[in-house]
N, C-alpha and C positions, 0 to 999 in steps of 0.2 A: 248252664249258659251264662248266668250272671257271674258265676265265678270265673267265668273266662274271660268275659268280659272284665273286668275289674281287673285281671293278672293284666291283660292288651293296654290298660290304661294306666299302671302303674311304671314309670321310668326307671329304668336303670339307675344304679348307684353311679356316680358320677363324681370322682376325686379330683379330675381333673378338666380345666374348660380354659379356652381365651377368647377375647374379643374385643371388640370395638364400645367403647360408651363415652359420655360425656359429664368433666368434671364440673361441679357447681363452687366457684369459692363465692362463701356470703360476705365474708372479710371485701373482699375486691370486686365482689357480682359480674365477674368474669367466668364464660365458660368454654371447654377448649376440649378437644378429644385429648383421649386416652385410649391407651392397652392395657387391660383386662387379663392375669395371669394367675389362675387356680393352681395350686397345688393339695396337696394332703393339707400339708402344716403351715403355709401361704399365700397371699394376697398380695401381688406384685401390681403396683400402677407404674405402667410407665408414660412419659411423655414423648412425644416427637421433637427430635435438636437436628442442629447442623454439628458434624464430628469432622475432623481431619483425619483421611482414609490414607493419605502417603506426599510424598515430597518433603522437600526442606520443614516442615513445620508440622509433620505428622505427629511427633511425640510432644505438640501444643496443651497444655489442656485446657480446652477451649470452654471449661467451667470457672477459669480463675474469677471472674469478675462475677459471678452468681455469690462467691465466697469471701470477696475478698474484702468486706465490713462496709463502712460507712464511705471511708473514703477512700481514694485509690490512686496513685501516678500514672498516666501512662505515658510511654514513651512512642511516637509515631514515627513514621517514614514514609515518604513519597514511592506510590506504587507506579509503574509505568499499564502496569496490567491490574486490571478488574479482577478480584478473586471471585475463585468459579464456586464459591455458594451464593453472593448476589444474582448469580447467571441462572439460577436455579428457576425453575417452572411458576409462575408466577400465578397459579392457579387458584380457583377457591376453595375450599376446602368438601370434599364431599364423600360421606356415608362409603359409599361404593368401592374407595379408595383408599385402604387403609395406610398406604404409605402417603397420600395427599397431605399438605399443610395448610395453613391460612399465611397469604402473603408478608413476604417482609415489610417492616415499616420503609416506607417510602423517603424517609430522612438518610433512610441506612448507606444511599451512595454518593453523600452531598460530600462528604474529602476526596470524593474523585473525580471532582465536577472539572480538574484540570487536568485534566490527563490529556497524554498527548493522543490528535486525530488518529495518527497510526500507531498503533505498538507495534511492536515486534511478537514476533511468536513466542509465544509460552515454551520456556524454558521444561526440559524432564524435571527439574526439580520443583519446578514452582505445585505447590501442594494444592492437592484434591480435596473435595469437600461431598457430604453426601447427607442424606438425609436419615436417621434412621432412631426407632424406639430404644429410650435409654430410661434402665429403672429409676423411678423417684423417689417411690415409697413401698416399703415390704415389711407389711401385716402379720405376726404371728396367729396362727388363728386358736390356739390351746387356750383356752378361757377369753376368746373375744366376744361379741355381743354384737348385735345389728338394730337396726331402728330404722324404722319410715317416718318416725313423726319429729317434727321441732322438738328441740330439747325442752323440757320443762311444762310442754304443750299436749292437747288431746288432738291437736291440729297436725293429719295425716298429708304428707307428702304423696301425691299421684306419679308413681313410676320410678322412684326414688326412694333412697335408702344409703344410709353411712356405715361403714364397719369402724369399730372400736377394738382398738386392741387392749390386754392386759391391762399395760402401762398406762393407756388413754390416750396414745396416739391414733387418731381417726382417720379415715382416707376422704374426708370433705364429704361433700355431698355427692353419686354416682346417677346419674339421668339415662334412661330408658326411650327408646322411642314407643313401644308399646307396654301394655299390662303386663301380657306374655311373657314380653323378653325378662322383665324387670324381678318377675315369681319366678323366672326358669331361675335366673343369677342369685336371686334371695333363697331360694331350695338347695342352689348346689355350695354356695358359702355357708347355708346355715347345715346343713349335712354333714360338711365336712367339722364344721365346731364339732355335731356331735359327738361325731367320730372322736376326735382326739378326747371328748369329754368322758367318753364312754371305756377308753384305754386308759386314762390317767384314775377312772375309779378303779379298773382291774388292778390296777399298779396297788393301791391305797390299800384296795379291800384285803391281799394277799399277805398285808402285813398287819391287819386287825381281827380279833377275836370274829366268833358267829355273830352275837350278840352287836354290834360296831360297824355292821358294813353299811355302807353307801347306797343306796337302790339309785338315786338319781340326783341332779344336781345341776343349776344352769341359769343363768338371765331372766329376770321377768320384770316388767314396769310395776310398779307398785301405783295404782290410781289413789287419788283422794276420794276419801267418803265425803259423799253429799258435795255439796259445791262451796265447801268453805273458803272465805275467801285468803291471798296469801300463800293457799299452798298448791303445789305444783306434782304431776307424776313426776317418780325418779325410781331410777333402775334398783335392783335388788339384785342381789345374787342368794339365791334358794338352795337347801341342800334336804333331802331325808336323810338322814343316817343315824343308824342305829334306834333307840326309843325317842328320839326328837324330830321335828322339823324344824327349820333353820334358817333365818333371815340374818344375810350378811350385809353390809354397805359396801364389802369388797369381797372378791375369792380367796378362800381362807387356803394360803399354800404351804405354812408350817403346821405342826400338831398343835403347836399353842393357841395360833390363830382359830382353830375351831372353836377354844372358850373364850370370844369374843366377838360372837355373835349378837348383833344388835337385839333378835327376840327368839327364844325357843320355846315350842310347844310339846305336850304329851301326843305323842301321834294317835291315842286310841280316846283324845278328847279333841281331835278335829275332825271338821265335817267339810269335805272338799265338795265344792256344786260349780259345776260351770252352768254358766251364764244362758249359754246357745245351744242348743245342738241340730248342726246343719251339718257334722263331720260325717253321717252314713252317706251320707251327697257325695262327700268329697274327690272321689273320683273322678265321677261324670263332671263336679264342676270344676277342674281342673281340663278336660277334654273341651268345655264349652271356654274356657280362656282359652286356649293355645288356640281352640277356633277362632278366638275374637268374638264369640258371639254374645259376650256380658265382660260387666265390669268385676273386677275383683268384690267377694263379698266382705274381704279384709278392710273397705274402707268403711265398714260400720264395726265403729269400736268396740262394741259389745259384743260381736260374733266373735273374737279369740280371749275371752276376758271368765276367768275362775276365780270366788273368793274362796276364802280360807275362815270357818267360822271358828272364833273358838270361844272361851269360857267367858262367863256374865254379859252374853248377847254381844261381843264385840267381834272384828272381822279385817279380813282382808280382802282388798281385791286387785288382779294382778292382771295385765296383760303378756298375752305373746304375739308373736311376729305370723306364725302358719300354722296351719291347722294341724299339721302334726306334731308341732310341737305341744295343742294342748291336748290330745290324745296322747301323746308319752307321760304329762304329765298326769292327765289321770287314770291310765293305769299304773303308774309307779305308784302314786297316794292307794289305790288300790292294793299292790303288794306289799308297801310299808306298812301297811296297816296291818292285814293277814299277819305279817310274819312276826309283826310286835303284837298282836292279839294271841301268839302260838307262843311264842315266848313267856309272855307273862302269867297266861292262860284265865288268871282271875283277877277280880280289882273290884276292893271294897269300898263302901263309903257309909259316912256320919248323916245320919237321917234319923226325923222326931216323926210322930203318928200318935195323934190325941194325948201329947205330951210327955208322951213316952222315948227316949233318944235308945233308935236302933241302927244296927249294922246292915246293911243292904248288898249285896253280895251279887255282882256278876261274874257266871262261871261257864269255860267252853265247853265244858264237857254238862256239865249236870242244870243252868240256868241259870232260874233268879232264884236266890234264896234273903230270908230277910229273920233274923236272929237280934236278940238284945243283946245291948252291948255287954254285960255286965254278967251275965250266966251263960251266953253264948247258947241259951235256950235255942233251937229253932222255931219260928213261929211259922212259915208259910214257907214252901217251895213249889216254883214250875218250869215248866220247863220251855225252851223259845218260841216250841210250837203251839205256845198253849196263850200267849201273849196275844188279843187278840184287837188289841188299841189302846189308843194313851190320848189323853186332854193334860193341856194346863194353864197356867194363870199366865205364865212368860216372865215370874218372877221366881218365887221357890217353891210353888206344889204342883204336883204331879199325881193323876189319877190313871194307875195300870189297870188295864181289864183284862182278866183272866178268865179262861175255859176251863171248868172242874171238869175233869176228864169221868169222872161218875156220875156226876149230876146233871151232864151237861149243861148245865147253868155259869152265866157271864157274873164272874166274882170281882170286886173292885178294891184296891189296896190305895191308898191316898198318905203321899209319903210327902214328907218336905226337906230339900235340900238348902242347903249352904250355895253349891254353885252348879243352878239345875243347867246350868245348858252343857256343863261337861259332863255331867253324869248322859244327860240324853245323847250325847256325842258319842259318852261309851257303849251305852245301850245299841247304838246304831254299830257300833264298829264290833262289835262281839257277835251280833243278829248278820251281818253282813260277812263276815267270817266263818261264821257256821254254815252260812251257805255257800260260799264259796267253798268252803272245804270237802261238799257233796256234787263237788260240779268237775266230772272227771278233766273235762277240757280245762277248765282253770288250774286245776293241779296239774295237769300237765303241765301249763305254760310257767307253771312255776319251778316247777320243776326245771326247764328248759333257761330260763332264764338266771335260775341258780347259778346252773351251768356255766353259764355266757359270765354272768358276772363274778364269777369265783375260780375261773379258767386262766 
């Protein structure tokens, strides 16, 4: 029943959508409707103008003066007749009405303040005029990025959100009348990035080795540790692929651009933790938004936010926009990890023990094993089910407790590393691996996603 429930509550995939919203410019703090035009690969705003529909003046184009710089001639002429877009419905502008406007400036018919009491009838030629939406702005959406918060701020916009293109061309600020409307618009733009995100790595992956592909790749805010002062979140662009993960300050779109990534790490020395986790909800509380029955849990910043641990205690931490977006995230770190642990299969390291400098050996198939460096003696082997807890100082030692599978007796190895937090990183990511590897459903979906992304 609950899995029917959960299918009833999940929406269709949705490429395409339009509507009605309201532009914010902070430049001018002016806000004005707009049309709202989804495509696959597009983000169309358009505005509402006055166009010439026919007569003598039809082929006008009635944008010169939008364009036409700072300064401008005009040349005028005495009209006998009122043109028919001042005659236009002098209404206020309202929701209900998507072709409605907000009234003309009231200055707009002071040169025709002489016109004669009676005209003559309007001539066939004299030109028509009509109201109607014309594009203003069109968003690539293949490497765009979305945001609710002020730029540079942890200070969340209520109902509201900007799209970013490539380039950095932005569509302003987009205003919502409810939470609803604003997550429906932020799901189906941020869906369709995926999408094209999700094709442009099939493109990539089909011309890199096994060893090279892509598992995932995409936008995330980068917060500041602790509250220092000066510094500000700023967007990241994130990639796994191949034995690295990958922090860019832009989207790397040539080959070379990949080595010149701002930070790269060993994937099987990070430790991916989010922050929250309310996403087993995320259905039902998607169902209680569109009811209106609560507020987005989005506006507390810590419920989309994962750091990224990595070696001698240091970290990241990263925001996203939707819950699914940090569920894709951590299953991708999930199968980047597997698939560079399956790779690799073993990863040694330099460690001392009562003065003694030994080799320490994590292996997928056979354990821990721990040999001198210098005869490659073996000293100790076990195996990951026999690991049965670890203490340590949080600077370089480290005390494993082991199960003697004879003696049943808790045996204790106390090693010291160089840089213990990535070795326990690996230790997590090879432990974590092994059991996924016994977990028929995960190989499954590994298997399935292979697929997907090597298709």
């Amino acid at each position: 029943i609950g899995a029917e429930l959960d299918m009833a509550l999940v929406k269709p995939r949705q490429r395409t959508k339009s509507g009605i919203a309201l532009l914010y410019n902070e430049e001018t703090n002016n806000t004005y409707d707009v049309c709202l035009k989804l495509t696959k690969e597009v983000l169309t705003i358009q505005k509402l103008d006055v166009v010439c529909t026919s007569g003598s003046e039809s082929q006008v184009n009635v944008h010169l003066l939008r364009t036409a710089g700072d300064e401008v001639t005009i040349t005028v002429r005495y009209l006998r007749e009122v043109p028919s877009f001042l005659k236009l419905p002098l209404g206020n502008s309202s929701r209900s009405s998507p072709l409605s406007s907000p009234p003309l400036p009231s200055h707009a018919s002071f040169m025709y303040s002489t016109q004669a009491p009676s005209p003559p009838s309007p001539s066939a030629n004299e030109p028509k005029y009509e109201k109607r939406w014309l594009d203003a702005v069109s968003l690539p959406l293949l490497m765009a990025r979305v945001s609710r918060y002020k730029a540079g701020k942890d200070k969340l916009r209520f109902n509201c959100f900007e799209v970013f293109a490539l380039d950095g061309a932005s569509t302003n600020i987009l205003q919502f009348c409810t939470a609803a409307e604003s997550t429906d618009w932020l799901q189906a733009i941020s869906t369709n990035i995926n999408d094209l995100t999700q094709e442009n790595i099939k493109i990539i992956n089909k011309y890199c080795s096994s060893d090279d592909q892509i598992v995932h790749m995409g936008w995330a805010c980068e917060c500041p540790e602790g509250s220092a002062p000066g510094r500000s979140s700023t967007f990241k662009f994130l990639a796994l692929r191949g034995p690295y993960f990958y922090i860019f300050k832009s989207p790397p779109i040539s080959a070379a651009d990949w080595g010149q990534a701002e930070t790269t790490y060993n994937l099987y020395e990070v430790l991916f933790k989010v922050h929250k986790l309310w996403m087993a909800e995320d259905c039902w509380l998607q169902a209680r938004l569109y009811l209106g029955l609560e507020h987005s849990p989005e506006q507390d910043t810590e419920s989309l936010c994962f750091s990224i641990l990595v070696g001698h205690g240091q970290s990241h931490t990263f925001r996203v926009e939707l819950a699914t977006d940090l569920a894709i995230w951590e299953k991708s770190f999930q199968r980047a990890v597997f698939l560079e642990v399956q790779r690799i299969q073993s990863k040694s390291y330099m460690c001392s023990s009562q003065g003694n400098v030994l080799c320490f050996t994590i292996d997928f198939a056979s354990g821990f094993t721990c040999s001198e460096s210098t005869s490659k003696t073996i000293l100790w082997r076990y195996k990951f089910s026999q690991l049965k807890g670890s203490s340590d100082d949080g600077k370089t030692r480290v005390k494993l407790l082991f199960k003697n599978p004879e003696s049943k007796q808790i045996e204790m190895k106390e090693l010291e590393f160089a840089n213990l937090t990535a070795v326990l990183h690996c230790i997590h990511s090879f432990i974590a691996a092994k059991v996924a590897s016994m977990d028929p459903l995960f190989m499954c979906s590994q298997s399935f996603l292979g697929n997907y992304t090597n298709s």
